[in-house]
Residue frames as qw, qx, qy, qz and C-alpha x, y, z in Angstrom:
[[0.589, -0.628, 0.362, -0.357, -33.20, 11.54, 27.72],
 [0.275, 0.457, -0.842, 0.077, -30.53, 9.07, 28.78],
 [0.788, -0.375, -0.326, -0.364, -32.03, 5.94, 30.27],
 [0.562, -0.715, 0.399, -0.118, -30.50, 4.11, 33.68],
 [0.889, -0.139, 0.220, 0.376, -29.10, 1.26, 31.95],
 [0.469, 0.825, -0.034, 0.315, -27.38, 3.96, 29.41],
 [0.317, -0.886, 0.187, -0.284, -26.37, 6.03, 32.16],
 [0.708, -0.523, 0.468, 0.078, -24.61, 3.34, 34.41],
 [0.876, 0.212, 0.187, 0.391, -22.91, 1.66, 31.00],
 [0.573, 0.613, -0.148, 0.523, -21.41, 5.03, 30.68],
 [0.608, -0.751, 0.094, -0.240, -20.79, 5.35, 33.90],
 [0.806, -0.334, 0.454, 0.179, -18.74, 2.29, 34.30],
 [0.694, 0.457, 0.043, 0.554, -16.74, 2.81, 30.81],
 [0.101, -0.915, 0.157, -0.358, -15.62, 6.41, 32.19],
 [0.470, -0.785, 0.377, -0.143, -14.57, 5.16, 35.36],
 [0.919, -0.197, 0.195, 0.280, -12.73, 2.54, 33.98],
 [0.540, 0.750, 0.177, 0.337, -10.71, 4.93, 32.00],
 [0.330, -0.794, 0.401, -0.316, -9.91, 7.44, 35.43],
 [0.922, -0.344, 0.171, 0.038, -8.80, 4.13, 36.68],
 [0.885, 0.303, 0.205, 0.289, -7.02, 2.81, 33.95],
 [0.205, 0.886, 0.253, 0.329, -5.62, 6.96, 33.43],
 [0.562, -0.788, -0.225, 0.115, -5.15, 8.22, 36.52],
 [0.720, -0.456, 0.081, 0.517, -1.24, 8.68, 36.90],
 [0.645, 0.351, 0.467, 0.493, -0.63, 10.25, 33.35],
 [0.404, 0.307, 0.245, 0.826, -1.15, 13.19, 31.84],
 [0.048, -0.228, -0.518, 0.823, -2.44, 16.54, 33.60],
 [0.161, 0.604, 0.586, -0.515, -6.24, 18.16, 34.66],
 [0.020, -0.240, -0.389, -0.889, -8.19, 19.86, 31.75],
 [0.411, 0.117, 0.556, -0.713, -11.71, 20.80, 32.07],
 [0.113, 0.282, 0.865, 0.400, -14.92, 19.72, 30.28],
 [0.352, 0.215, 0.062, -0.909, -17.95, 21.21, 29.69],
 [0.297, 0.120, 0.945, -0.064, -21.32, 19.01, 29.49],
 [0.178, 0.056, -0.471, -0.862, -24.07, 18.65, 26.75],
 [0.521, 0.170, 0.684, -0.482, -27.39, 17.46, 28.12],
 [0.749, 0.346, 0.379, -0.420, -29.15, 17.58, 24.29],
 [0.601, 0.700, -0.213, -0.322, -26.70, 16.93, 21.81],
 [0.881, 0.246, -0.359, 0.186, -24.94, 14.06, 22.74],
 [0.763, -0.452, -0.206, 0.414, -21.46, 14.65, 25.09],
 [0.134, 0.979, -0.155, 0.009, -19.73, 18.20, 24.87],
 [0.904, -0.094, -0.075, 0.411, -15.66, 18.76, 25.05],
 [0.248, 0.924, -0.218, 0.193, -13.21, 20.54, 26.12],
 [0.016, 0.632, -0.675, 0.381, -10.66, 18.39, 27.92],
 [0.260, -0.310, 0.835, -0.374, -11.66, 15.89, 30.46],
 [0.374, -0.197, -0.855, -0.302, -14.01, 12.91, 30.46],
 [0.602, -0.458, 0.115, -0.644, -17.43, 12.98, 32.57],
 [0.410, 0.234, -0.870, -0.142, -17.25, 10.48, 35.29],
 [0.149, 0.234, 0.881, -0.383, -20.28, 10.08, 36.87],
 [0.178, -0.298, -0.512, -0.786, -23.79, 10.32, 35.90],
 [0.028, 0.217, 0.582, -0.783, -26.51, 11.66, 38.03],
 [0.459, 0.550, 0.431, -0.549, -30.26, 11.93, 37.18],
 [0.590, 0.738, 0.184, 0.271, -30.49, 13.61, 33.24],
 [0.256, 0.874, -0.373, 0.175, -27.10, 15.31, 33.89],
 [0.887, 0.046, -0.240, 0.391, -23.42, 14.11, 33.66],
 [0.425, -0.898, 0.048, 0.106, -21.91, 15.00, 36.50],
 [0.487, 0.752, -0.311, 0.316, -17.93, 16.41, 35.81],
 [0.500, -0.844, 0.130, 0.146, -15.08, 15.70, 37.87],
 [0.515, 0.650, -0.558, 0.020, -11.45, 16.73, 36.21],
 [0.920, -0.195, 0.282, 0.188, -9.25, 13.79, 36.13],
 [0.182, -0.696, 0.499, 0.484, -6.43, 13.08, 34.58],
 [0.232, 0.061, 0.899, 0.367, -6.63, 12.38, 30.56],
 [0.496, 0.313, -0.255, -0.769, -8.88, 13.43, 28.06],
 [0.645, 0.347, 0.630, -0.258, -12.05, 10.86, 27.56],
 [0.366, 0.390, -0.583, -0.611, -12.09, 10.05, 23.88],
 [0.744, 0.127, 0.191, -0.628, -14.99, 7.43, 23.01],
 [0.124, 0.269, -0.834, -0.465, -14.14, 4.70, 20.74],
 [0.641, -0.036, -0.399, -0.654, -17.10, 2.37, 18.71],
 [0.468, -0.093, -0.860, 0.183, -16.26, -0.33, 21.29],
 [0.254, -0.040, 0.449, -0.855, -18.21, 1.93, 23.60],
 [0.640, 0.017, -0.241, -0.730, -21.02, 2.57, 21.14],
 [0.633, 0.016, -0.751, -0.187, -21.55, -1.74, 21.13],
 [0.225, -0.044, -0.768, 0.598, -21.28, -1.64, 24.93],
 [0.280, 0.119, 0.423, -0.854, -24.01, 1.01, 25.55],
 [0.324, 0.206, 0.919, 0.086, -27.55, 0.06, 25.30],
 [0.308, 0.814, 0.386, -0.307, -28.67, 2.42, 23.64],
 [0.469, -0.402, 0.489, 0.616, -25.53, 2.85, 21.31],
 [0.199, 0.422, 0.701, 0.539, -27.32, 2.61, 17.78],
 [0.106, -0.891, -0.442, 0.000, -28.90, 6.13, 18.87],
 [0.251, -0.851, 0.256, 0.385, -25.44, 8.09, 18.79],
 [0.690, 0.702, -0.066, 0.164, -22.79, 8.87, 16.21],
 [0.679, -0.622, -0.032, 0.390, -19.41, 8.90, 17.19],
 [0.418, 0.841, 0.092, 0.330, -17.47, 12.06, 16.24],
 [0.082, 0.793, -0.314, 0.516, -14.24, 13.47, 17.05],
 [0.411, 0.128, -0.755, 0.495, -14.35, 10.87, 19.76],
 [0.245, 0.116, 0.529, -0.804, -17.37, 12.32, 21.23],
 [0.121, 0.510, 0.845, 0.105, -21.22, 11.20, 20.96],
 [0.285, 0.198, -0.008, -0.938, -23.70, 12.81, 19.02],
 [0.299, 0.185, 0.934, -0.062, -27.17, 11.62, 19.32],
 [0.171, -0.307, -0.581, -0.734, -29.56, 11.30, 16.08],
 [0.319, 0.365, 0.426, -0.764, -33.12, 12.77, 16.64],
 [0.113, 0.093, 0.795, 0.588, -35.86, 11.77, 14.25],
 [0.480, 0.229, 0.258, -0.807, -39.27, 13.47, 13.83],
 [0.612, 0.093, 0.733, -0.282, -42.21, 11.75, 13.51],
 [0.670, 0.713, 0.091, -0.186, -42.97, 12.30, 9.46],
 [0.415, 0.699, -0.479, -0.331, -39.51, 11.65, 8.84],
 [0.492, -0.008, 0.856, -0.158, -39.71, 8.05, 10.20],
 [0.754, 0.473, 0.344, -0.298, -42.40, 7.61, 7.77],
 [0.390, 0.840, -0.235, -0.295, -41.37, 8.51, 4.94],
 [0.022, 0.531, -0.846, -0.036, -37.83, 6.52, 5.56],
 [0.533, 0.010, 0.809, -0.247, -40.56, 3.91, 6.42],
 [0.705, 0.598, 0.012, -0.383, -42.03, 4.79, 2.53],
 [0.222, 0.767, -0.575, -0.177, -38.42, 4.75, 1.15],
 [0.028, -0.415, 0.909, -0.038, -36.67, 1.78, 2.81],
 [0.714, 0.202, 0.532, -0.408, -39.66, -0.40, 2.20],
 [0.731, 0.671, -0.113, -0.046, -39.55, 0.14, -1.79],
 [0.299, 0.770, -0.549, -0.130, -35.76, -0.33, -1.53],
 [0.533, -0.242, 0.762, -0.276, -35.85, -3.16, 0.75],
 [0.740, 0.347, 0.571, -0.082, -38.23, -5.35, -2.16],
 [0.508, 0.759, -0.326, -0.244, -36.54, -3.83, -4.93],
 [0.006, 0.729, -0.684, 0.019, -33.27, -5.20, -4.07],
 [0.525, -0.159, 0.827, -0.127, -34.05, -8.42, -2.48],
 [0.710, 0.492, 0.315, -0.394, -36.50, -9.19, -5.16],
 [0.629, 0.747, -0.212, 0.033, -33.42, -8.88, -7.99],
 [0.860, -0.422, -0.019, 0.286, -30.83, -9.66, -5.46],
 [0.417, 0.819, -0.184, 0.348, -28.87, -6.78, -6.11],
 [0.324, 0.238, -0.511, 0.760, -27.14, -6.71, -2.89],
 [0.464, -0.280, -0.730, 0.417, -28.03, -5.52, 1.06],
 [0.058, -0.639, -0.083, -0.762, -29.85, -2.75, 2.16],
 [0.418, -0.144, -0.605, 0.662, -29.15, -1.56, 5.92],
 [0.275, -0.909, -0.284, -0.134, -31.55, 0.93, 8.50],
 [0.130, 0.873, -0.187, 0.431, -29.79, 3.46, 10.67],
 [0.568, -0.794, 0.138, -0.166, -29.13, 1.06, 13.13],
 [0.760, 0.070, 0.079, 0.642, -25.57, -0.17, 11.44],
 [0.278, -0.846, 0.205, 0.406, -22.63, 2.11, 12.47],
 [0.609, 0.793, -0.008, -0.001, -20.20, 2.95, 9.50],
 [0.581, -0.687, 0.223, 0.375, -16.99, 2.95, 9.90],
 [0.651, 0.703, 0.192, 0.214, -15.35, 4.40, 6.66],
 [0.117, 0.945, -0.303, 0.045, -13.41, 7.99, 7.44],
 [0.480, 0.471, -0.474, 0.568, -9.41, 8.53, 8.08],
 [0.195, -0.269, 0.713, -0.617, -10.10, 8.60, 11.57],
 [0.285, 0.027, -0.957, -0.046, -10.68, 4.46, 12.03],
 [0.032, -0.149, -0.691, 0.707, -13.16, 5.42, 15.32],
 [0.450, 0.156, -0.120, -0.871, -15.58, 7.97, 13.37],
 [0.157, -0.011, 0.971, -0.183, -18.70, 6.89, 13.35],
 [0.534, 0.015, -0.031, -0.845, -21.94, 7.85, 11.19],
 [0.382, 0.212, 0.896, -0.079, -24.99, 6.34, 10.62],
 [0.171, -0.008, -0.501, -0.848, -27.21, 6.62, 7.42],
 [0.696, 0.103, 0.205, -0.680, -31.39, 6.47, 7.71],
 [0.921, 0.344, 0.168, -0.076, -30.57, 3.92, 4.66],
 [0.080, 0.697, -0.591, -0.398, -27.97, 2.64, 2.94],
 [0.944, 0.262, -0.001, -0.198, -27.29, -0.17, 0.38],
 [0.067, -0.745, 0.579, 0.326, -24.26, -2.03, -0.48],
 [0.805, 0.366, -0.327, -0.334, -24.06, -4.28, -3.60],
 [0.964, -0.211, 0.159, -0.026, -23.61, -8.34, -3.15],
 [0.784, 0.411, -0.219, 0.411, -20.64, -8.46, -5.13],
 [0.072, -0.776, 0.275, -0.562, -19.67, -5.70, -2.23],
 [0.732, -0.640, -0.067, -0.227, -21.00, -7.37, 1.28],
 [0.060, 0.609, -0.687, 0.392, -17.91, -8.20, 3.26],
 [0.619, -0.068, -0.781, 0.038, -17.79, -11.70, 5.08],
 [0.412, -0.257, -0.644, 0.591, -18.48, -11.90, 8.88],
 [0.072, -0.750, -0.005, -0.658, -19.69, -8.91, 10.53],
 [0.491, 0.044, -0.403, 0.771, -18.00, -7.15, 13.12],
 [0.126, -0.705, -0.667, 0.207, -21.06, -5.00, 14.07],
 [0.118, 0.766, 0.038, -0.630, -20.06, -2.15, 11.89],
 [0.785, 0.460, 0.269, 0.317, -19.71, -1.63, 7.95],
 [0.188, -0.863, 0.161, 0.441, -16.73, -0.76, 7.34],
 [0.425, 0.292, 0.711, 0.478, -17.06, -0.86, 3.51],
 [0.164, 0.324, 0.104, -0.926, -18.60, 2.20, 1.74],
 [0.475, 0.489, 0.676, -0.278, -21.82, 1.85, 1.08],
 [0.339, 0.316, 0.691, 0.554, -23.05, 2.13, -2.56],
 [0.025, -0.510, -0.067, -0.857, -25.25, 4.32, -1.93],
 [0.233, -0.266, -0.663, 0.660, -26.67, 6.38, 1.12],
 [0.239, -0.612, -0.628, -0.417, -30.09, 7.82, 2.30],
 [0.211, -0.247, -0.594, 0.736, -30.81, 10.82, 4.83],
 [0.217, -0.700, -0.490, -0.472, -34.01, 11.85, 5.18],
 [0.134, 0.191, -0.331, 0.914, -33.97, 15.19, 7.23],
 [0.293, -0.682, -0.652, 0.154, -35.80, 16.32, 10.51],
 [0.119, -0.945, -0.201, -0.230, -37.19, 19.94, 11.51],
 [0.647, -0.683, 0.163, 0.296, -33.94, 19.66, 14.18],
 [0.795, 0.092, 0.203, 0.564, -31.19, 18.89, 11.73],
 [0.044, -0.782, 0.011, 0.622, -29.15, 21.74, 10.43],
 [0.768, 0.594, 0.161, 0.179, -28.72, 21.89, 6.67],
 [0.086, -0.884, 0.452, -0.086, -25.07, 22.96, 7.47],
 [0.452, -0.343, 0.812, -0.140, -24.38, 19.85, 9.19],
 [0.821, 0.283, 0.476, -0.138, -26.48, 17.84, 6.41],
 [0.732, 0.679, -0.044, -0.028, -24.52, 18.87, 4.02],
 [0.001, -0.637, 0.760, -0.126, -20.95, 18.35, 5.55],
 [0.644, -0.147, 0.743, -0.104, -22.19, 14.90, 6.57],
 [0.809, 0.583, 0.057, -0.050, -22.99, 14.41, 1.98],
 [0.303, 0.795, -0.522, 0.059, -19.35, 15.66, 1.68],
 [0.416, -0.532, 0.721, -0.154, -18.10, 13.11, 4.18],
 [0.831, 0.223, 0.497, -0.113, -20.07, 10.09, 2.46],
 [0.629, 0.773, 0.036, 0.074, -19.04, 11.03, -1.11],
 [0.042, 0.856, -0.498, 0.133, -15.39, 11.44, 0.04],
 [0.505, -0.355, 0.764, -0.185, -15.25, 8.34, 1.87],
 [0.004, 0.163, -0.873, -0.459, -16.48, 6.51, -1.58],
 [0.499, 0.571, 0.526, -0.385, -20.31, 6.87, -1.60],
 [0.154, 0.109, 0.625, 0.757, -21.48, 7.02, -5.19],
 [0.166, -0.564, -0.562, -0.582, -24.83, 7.90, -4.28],
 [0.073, -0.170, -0.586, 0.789, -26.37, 10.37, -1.73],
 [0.203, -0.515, -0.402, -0.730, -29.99, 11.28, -1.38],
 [0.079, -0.071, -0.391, 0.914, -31.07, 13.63, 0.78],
 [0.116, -0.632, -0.729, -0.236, -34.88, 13.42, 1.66],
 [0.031, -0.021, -0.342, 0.939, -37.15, 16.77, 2.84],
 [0.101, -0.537, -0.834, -0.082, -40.08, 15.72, 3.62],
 [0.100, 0.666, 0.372, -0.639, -41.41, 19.66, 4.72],
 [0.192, 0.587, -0.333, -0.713, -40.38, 20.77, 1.29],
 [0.808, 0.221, 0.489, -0.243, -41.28, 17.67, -0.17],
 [0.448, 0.721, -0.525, -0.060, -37.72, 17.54, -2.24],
 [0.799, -0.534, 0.261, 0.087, -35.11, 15.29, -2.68],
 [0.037, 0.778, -0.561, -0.280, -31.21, 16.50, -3.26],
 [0.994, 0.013, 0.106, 0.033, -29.42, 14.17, -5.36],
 [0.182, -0.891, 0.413, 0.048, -25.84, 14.00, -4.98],
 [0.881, 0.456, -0.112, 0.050, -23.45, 11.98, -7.60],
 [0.672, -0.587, 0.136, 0.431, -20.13, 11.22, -6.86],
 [0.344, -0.130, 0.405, 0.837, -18.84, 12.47, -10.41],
 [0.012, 0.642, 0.638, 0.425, -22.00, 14.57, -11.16],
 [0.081, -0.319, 0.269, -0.905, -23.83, 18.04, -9.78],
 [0.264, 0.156, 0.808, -0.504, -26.39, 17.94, -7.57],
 [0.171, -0.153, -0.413, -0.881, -29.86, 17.69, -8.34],
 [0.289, 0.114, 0.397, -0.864, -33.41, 18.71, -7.15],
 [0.182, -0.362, -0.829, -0.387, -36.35, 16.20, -7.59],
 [0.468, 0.054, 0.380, -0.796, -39.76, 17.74, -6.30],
 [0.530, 0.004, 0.757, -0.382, -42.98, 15.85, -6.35],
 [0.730, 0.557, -0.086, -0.386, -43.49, 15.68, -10.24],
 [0.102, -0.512, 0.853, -0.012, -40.02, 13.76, -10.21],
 [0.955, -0.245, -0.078, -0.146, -39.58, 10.39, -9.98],
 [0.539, -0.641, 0.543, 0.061, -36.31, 8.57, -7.61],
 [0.919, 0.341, -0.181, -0.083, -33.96, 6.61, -9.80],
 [0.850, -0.483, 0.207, 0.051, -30.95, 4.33, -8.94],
 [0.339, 0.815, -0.362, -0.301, -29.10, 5.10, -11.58],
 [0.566, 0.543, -0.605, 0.137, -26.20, 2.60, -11.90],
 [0.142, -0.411, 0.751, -0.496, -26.25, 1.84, -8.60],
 [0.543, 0.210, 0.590, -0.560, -29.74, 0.80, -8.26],
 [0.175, 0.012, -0.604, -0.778, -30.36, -0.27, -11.86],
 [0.171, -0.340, -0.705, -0.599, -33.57, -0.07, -12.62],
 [0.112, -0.476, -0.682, 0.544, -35.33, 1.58, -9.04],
 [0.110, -0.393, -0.376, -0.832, -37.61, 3.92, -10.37],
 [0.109, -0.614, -0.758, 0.192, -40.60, 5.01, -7.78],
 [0.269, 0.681, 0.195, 0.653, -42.35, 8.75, -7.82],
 [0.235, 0.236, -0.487, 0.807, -41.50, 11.22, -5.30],
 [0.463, -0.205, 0.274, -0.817, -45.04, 12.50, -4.03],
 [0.755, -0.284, -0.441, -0.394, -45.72, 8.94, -3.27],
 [0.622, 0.053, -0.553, 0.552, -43.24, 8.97, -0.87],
 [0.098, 0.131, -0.332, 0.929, -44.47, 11.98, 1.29],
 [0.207, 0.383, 0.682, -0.588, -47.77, 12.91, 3.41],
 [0.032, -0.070, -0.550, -0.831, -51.09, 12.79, 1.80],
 [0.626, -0.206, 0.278, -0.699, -54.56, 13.03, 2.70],
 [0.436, 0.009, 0.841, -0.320, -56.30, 10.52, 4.08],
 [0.406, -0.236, -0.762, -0.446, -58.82, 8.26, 1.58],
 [0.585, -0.154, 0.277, -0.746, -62.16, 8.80, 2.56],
 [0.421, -0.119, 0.886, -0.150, -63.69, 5.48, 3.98],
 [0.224, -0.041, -0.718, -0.657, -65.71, 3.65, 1.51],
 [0.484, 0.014, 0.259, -0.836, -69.19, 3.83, 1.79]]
């Protein structure tokens, strides 16, 4: 659900756009997406109205850009794709888990000062189209790497990258988003499943491979020397209290 300040920030980017628009180029339609972020086929929504974005054709095709994402206040909750938003969903066990993960990587790193490790709420900016926008559950990017200043996106490729899947995701779409990371100069990609209690590993000059809970995670080159085991990383019973 979109909140009111959301709402009115995209409100008031839209209409400055019709404004800004107006005289140019002729009427398409659009078609709206209430749970996956903003639909498209042509025009730009430009009003919002309760939980739905109300349509009226204008002139010009709405195309997002990451200066939006920084505007809205909820912006670190959407990906920006194709010019359109697509917002991340996270279930409640795969929070953990990322909360198991990016803990151990977090004190690995600092601890040895290998370099920077980032949550999901840094935008990316890597692809051939300058705009695209993912975000990664985790990512890391070695010190010798970090880029001066920050412009409120990395737009460096990240050593390596971390998606720990939810019940929602599609493993279609999880695996075109490995292909994008590894194209764009990831060297590492791991792919958490916390129902199956696996996790893909994905090499940039290597096949994949499949760690289950006898495993242990390693950093290979990237990470030298992370090492932690998998089934400590996933639900487990509770420890009875102590008596």
């Amino acid at each position: 659900m979109l909140s009111a300040k959301t709402r009115t920030t995209l409100s008031s980017v839209l209409r400055r756009t019709a404004n800004s628009n107006s005289a140019s180029q002729g009427t398409h339609g659009l078609e709206a997406s209430h749970a996956g972020g903003l639909g498209r086929s042509g025009t730009p929504y430009t009003d919002v109205e309760g939980d739905s974005l109300m349509v009226t054709p204008i002139a010009a095709e709405r195309r997002f850009t990451a200066a939006d994402l920084l505007e809205m206040e909820n912006g670190s909750h959407y990906e920006l794709l194709d010019g359109q938003l697509k917002e991340r969903t996270v279930s409640r066990e795969s929070s953990k888990v990322n909360l198991r993960l990016g803990g151990k990587l977090v004190a690995y790193v600092d601890d040895y000062g290998l370099g920077t490790a980032y949550d999901s709420e840094l935008g990316i900016r890597i692809f051939p189209d300058p705009e695209r926008t993912r975000r990664a559950d985790l990512s890391f990017l070695r010190a010798d790497r970090v880029p001066p200043g920050d412009s409120g996106f990395l737009v460096v490729s990240p050593d390596l990258v971390v998606e720990v899947v939810s019940p929602s995701d599609h493993m279609s779409e999880v695996r075109a988003k490995v292909a994008e990371w590894l194209s764009a100069g990831v060297r590492l990609v791991w792919v958490v499943l916390p129902e199956a209690r696996e996790i893909h590993v994905y090499r940039a000059n290597g096949h994949p491979e499949i760690l289950t809970s006898e495993d242990h995670l390693e950093g290979d080159d990237v990470v030298p020397g992370f090492h932690v085991p998998v089934a400590g990383l996933f639900a487990r019973a509770p420890a009875s209290p102590a008596h």
